[in-house]
N, C-alpha and C positions, 0 to 999 in steps of 0.2 A: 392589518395583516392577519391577525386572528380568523377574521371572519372567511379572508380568501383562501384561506389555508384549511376552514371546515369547510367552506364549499368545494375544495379542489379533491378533497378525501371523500365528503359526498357524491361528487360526479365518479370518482374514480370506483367506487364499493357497486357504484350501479351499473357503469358502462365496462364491459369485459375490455376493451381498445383501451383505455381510456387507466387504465386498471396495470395494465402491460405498461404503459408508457411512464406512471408512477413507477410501480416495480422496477424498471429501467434508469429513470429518474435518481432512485435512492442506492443502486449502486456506486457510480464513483463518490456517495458522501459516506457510503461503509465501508472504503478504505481509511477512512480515515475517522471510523469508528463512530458515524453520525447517522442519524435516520430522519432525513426531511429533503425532502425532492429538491426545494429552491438551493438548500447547500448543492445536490449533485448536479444542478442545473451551473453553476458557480463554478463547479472543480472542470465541466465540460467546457466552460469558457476560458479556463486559466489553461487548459489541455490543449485549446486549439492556438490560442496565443501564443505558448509554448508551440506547438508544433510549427506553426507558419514563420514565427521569430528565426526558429531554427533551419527556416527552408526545407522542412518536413513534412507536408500537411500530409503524409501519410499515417504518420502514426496519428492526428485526427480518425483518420477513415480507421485504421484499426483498435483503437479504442471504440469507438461506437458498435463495429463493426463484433468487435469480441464480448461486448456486451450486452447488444441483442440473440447473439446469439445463443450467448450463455444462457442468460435469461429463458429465451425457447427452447431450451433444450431441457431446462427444470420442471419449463411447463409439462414437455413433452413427457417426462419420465414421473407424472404426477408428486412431486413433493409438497409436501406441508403449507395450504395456503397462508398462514400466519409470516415462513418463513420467506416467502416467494415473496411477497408484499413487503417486504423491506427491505428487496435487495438485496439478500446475502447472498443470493446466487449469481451474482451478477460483479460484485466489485471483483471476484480474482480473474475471470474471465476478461476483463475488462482491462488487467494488468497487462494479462497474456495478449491480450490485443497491443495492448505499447508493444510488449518487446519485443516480439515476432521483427514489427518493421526496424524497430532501431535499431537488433542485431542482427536480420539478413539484409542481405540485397535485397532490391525492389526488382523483384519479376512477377510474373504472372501468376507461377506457379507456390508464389509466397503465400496470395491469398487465400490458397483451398489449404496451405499448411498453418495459419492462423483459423483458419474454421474447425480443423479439426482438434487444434487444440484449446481452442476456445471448448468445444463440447468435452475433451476429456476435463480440462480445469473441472468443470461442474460435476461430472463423474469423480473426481479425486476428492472433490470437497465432501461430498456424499459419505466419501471413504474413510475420509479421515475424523469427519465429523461422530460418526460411528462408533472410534476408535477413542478418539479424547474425550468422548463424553463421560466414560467410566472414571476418570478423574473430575468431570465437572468444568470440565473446557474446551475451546470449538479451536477449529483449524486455523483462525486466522488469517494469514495471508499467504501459507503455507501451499496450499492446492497451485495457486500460482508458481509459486519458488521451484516444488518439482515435477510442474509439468515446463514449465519454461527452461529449465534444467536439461530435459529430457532431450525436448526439442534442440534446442543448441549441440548437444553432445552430437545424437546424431543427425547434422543437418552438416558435423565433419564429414562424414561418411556419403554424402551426396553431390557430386559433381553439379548439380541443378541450383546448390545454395552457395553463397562465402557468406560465412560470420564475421561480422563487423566488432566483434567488440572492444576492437585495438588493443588488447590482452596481450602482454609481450607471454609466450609459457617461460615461467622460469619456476626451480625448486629454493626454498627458503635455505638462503644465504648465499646465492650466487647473484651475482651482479649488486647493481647500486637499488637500495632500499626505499630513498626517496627521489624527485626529481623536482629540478623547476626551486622556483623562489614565491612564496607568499606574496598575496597580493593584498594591503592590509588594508581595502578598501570591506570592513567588515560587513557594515546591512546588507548589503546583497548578498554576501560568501554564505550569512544565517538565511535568507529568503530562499537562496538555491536550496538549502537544504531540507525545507520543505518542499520544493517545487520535485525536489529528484523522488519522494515517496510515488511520485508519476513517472520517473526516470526521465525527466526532462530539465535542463540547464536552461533555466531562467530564472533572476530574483523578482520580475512581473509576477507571473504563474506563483511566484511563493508568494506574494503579496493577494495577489486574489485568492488563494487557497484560504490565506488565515481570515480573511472579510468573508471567503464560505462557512469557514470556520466559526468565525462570531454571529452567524446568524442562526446557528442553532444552540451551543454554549459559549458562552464566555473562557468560561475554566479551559476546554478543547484548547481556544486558542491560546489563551495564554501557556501549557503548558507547551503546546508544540512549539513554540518559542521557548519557553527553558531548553528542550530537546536539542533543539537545533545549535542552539547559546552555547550550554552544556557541552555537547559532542564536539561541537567542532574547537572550541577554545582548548579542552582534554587534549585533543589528538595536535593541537598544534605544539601544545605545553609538553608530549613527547614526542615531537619532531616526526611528527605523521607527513605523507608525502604531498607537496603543498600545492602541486597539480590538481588531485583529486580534493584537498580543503581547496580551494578557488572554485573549485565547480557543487559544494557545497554535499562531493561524497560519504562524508563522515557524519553531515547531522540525517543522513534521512530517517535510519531504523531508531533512533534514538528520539526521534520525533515523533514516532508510530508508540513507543514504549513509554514517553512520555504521559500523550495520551490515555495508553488503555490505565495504566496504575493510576496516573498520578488524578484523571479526571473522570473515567470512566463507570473503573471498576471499585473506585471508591470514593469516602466524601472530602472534598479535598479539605486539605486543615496540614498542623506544622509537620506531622508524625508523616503522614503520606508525602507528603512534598520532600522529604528528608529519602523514605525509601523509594521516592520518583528521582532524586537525584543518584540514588545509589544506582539503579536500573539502571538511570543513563551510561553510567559509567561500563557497566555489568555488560551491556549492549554492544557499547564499543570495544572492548575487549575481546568478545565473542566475534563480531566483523572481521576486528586483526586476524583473529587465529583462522578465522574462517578463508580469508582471506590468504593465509598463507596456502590451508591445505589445497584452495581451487585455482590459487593462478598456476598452478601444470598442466590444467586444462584448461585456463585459458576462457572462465567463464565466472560474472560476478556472482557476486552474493547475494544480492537483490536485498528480499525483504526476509531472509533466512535467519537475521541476527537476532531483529527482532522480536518474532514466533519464537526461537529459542530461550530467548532473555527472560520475556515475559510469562512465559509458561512456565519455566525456573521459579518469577517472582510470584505466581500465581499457588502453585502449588504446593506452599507452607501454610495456604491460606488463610492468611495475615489481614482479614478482612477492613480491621480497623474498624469501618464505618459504614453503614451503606449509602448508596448515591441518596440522594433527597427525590423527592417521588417528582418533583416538577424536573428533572431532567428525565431528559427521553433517549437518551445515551446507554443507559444500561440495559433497557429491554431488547437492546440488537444482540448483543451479547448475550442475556438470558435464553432468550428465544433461540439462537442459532445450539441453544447446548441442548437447549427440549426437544426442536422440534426437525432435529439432523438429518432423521430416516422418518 
């Protein structure tokens, strides 16, 4: 595997095609804070699983679809060959590609409204990147959150779209808080909840996410599993609404938070795993509230809790430890704060 993995990076460094299709490759595995083609080659197949399981295979086409384009559009606007080459321009656009189809209709005119917001994700990452770097921290999955945001709000305002998000609008403390009755059939409720950091309802998709996952770290995986573990036992332990725990909506940002602290951004050991479990918690509390302020408009949270959580846990900079040089996890993260603009 070594060996096809230096010749896959040698073809890629000489052939400009070839080059792009890497770039592309390592996006869907830098949502999930990883830099190696085979993992985003992995998350593309747990994506279409997902898609088609759901009788979806559109959001397939708009993942690919938002992620070439993002991608071309970094090209286009020459950024930072270091940065291009790993992908970072490429996982939020990518996101933007899911939830365009999951939360409009499926028409025609959907498609040129996932293209262009595929090109602004890349534009905002730009912007944002700019912006946190003065503290020593990159956007995350943030560029996605408000430009998908954006979209939604106004896509109310156009006869041409309906939003899908089955969002009841209600303001905090009118009507009933939770719904539905647990389903205590747990492995899958924790698999969903890595599978939904792709906004997709399958414990398959979660299952292939984490085997994407161990193939570039171990630690990755196994914390996205505390994440998931974590968040969602939390929220069931205060009577969180047990619709969205069955469908594994409580562990996803806390699987993402998991990650960047607990594996990424430093070496793992008992002191980190301690303030990886505090995050977790920090995570889901931030959802809640987030949660309260957006359902009057009727639009989720996505990966919002997240970004906030970790940027909170980031910037006491509690380093603890550094990553060990044989992980290759922390230079996505370095690189995206170097090399923004």
């Amino acid at each position: 595997m070594p060996n096809v993995t230096r010749s896959w990076d040698k073809l890629s460094d000489h052939n400009p095609l070839i080059g792009f299709v890497d770039a592309c490759l390592r996006g869907p595995a830098q949502v999930v804070l990883q830099n190696n083609p085979l993992t985003g080659l992995l998350v593309l197949v747990a994506i279409a699983w997902g898609a088609f399981e759901n009788g979806q295979p559109r959001i397939l086409g708009g993942a690919v679809l938002g992620l070439v384009v993002g991608t071309a559009t970094a090209v286009a606007l020459r950024v930072d060959e270091p940065s291009l080459r790993k992908g970072l321009f490429g996982f939020s656009p990518l996101l933007t590609g899911i939830a365009v189809p999951t939360f409009l209709d499926d028409r025609p005119l959907m498609w040129l409204y996932l293209v262009l917001g595929a090109v602004a994700t890349t534009v905002v990452t730009l912007a944002l990147n700019a912006i946190f770097k003065t503290w020593g921290l990159t956007a995350f999955t943030m560029p996605f959150v408000l430009t998908t945001w954006v979209l939604l709000l106004a896509a109310y305002q156009f006869d041409r779209f309906t939003v899908l998000t089955n969002l009841k609008p209600m303001f905090p403390g009118e009507g009933q808080l939770t719904d539905g009755r647990f389903n205590w059939d747990l492995v899958p409720t924790f698999l969903r909840g890595v599978s939904q950091v792709y906004l997709i309802n399958s414990w398959v998709t979660g299952l292939i996410i984490l085997v994407a996952l161990l193939v570039n770290s171990r630690w990755s995986a196994l914390f996205a599993v505390i994440g998931t573990v974590g968040a969602t036992v939390l929220a069931l332990w205060f009577g969180a609404d047990a619709t969205s725990l069955d469908k594994g909506l409580f562990g996803f940002n806390a699987v993402l938070t998991a990650i960047a602290v607990g594996a990424v951004l430093h070496r793992p050991g008992a002191l980190v795993t301690v303030y990886t479990l505090f995050g977790i918690a920090l995570t889901l509390f931030v959802q809640m509230s987030l949660t309260s302020m957006l359902t009057p408009l009727a639009i989720p949270v996505l990966t919002a809790p997240f970004n906030i959580a970790t940027w909170l846990l980031l910037l006491p900079k509690r380093h603890f430890a550094p990553v060990p040089n044989h992980e290759r996890a922390k230079e996505t993260v370095v690189s995206a704060v170097k090399h923004s603009v």
